[in-house]
N, C-alpha and C positions, 0 to 999 in steps of 0.2 A: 860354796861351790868348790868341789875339787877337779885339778888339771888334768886333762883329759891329751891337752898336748904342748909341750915347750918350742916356742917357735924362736923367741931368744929371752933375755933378760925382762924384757917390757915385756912382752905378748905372750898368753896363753890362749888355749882353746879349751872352752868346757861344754857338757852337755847338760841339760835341762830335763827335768824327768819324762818331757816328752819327746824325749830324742831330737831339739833345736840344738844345732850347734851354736856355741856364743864364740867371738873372738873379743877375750877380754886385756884390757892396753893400763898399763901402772907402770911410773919409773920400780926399776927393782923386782917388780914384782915376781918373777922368776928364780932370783937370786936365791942359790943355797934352795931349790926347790927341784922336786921332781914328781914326774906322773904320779897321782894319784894324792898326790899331798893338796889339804885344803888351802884357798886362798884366805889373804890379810886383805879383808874386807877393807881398812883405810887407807890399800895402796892402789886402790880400782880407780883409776880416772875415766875412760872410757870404757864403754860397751856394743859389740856390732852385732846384732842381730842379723844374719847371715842364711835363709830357708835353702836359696839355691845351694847344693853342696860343690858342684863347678864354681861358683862365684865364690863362697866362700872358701876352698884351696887355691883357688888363684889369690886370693886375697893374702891369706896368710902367706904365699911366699913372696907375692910384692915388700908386705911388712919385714920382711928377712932383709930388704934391701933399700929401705928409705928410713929416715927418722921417725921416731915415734911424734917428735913434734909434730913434722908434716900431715900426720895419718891424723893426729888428733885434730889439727887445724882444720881437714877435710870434713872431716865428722860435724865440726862447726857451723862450717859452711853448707854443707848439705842440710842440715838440719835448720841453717836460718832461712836458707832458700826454701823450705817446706812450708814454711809459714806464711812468706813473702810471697810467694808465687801462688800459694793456697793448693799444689800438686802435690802428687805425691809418686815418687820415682822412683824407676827399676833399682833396686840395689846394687845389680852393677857399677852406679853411679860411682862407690866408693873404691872400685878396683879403676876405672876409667881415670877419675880425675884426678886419685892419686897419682898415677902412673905418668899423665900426662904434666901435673905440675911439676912431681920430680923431674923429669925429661926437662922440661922447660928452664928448669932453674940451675943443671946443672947447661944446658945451651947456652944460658947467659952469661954464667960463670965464663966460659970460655971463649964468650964474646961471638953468640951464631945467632943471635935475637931472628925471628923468621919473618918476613912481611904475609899478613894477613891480605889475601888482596880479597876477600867476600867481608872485608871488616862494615863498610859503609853497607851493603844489604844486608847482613846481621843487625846492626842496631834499626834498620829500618825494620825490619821483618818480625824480632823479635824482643823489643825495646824491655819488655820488662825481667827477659832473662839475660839481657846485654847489661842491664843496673848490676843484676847479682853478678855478672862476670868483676865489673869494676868493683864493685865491695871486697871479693874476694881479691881481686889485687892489692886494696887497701891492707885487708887483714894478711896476707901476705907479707907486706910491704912494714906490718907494725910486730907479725911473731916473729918471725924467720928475718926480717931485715934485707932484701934482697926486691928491688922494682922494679919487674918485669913489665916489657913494654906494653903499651894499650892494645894492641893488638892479639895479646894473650886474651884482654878481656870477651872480645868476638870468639875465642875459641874455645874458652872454659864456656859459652853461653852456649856454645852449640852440642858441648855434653851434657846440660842440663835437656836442651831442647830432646834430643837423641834420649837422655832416657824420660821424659815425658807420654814421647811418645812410643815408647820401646821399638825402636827402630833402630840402623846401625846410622853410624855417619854418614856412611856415603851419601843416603839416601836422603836426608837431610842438607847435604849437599847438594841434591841434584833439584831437589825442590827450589833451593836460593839461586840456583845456574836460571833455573826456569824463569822466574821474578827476573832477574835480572837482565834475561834474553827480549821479555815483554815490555820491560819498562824503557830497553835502548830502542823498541818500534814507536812506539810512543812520542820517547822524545826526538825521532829521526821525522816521524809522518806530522808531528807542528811544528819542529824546527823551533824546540823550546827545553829550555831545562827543567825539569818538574822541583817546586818545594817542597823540600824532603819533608818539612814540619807543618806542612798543611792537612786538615783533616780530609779533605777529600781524597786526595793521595793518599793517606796513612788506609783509608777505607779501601780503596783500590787494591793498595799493597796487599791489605787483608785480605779483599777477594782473592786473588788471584795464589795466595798460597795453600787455601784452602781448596781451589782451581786444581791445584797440581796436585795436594793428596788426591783428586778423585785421578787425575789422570794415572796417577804411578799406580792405584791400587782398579785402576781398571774398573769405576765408577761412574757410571752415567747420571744426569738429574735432568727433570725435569721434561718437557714433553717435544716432539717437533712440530705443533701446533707453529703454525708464520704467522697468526696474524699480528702478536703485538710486536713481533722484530721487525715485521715490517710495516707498519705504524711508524715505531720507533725511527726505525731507516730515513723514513720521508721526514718526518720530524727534525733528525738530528744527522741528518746526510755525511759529515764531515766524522763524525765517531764513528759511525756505522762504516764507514769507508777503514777506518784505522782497523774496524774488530774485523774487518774481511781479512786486513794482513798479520791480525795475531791470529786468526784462524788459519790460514794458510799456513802460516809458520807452525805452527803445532799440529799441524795436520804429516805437512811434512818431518818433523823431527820424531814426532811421537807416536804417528799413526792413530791418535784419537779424532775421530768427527765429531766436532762439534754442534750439539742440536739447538734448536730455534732458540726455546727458552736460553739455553746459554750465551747467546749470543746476544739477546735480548738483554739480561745481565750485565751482558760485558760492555754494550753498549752506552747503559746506562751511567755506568760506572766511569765510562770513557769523558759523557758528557758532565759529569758531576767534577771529575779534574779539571776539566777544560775552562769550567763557570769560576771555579774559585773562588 
């Protein structure tokens, strides 16, 4: 491979005979080197396959201004999380979460740790990218030496979630605000705390963020057929009574109507928390 661009000492960029850019990462490896000179195959530690050309010049000037450890670390972690999660994610991933643990670590450095306050709906919502949050704290906490608070982990979890599902934060955001709006009617109309670690709840949670992709992306399901919501209704009076005030409330915040089957759903799901 020859360099195609010097970005510092550790990083170059080359190209592939099918015009893919690579951002290729070696201590040294630019040392005493210039455009067009080939690379020392035994100082390649890392490799970033990079298609998008925005995501990969964003990338390389991030590198301009974080450790190669850190960049390397990331790559780690993105790539155990591929495995773990069995996903496979926007490449962006690697300009996002660098950025973001840089940022983080020098926050800490000067003592501004940030409170995570969606931390408890993240691990509900998203428990098995809330694990890779915390491992990635661990490896953190074993390359770079630096223990950044738990609350980081809910927030590296929501960059993996974010490029999952190639969407931005916010939106990913606004999905957990959603959950989180449904789960306090809930516990206001029994006048109970729900167990976060119950399956029936964990199934809830899962409805209903599923619930709110369809609402954010303006998706309807299912039919307005009443007969079995109201079956249901008469059956389980006391749910049916709660899913009239999450339908209300999403009616009003969101402007989605909710149809028979959904409600029917929602119902169900209502009475399956309640049984325990």
């Amino acid at each position: 491979m020859r360099i195609a661009r010097i970005i510092n000492n550790n990083v170059v960029s080359v190209y592939q005979l099918d015009g893919t850019e690579l951002v290729v990462m070696g201590k040294g490896l630019a040392f005493h080197k210039k455009v067009g000179d080939r690379l020392d195959d035994d100082k390649i530690q890392k490799i970033f396959t990079l298609k998008d050309k925005q995501v990969s010049n964003n990338f390389q000037t991030l590198l301009r201004q974080v450790p190669m450890e850190l960049a390397s670390l990331v790559e780690t972690i993105v790539q155990e999380a591929t495995v773990q999660l069995q996903k496979q994610f926007h490449e962006n991933i690697y300009v996002a979460l660098t950025d973001h643990i840089h940022f983080a670590i020098e926050r800490h450095q000067q003592g501004y740790d940030i409170k995570n306050a969606l931390l408890w709906e993240t691990k509900q919502l998203y428990p098995a990218e809330f694990d890779v949050g915390k491992q990635a704290l661990a490896k953190i906490k074993e390359s770079l030496g630096y223990q950044l608070p738990d609350e980081e982990a809910g927030l590296i979890a929501i960059h993996f979630i974010n490029a999952e599902m190639n969407e931005q934060v916010s939106n990913t955001m606004d999905i957990t605000h959603f959950v989180e709006h449904i789960m306090t009617i809930v516990k206001y109309h029994y006048k109970m705390d729900l167990d976060e670690n119950s399956l029936n709840v964990s199934r809830f949670i899962t409805h209903l963020r599923y619930f709110a992709q369809r609402i954010f992306t303006k998706t309807y399901y299912g039919s307005n057929d009443a007969y079995l919501y109201t079956m249901m209704s008469e059956k389980y009076p006391e749910a049916a009574d709660c899913s009239r005030k999450i339908k209300d409330f999403i009616v009003s915040e969101y402007g989605h109507e909710l149809t028979k089957e959904e409600m029917f759903y929602l119902t169900i799901h209502l009475q399956r928390v309640m049984n325990r």
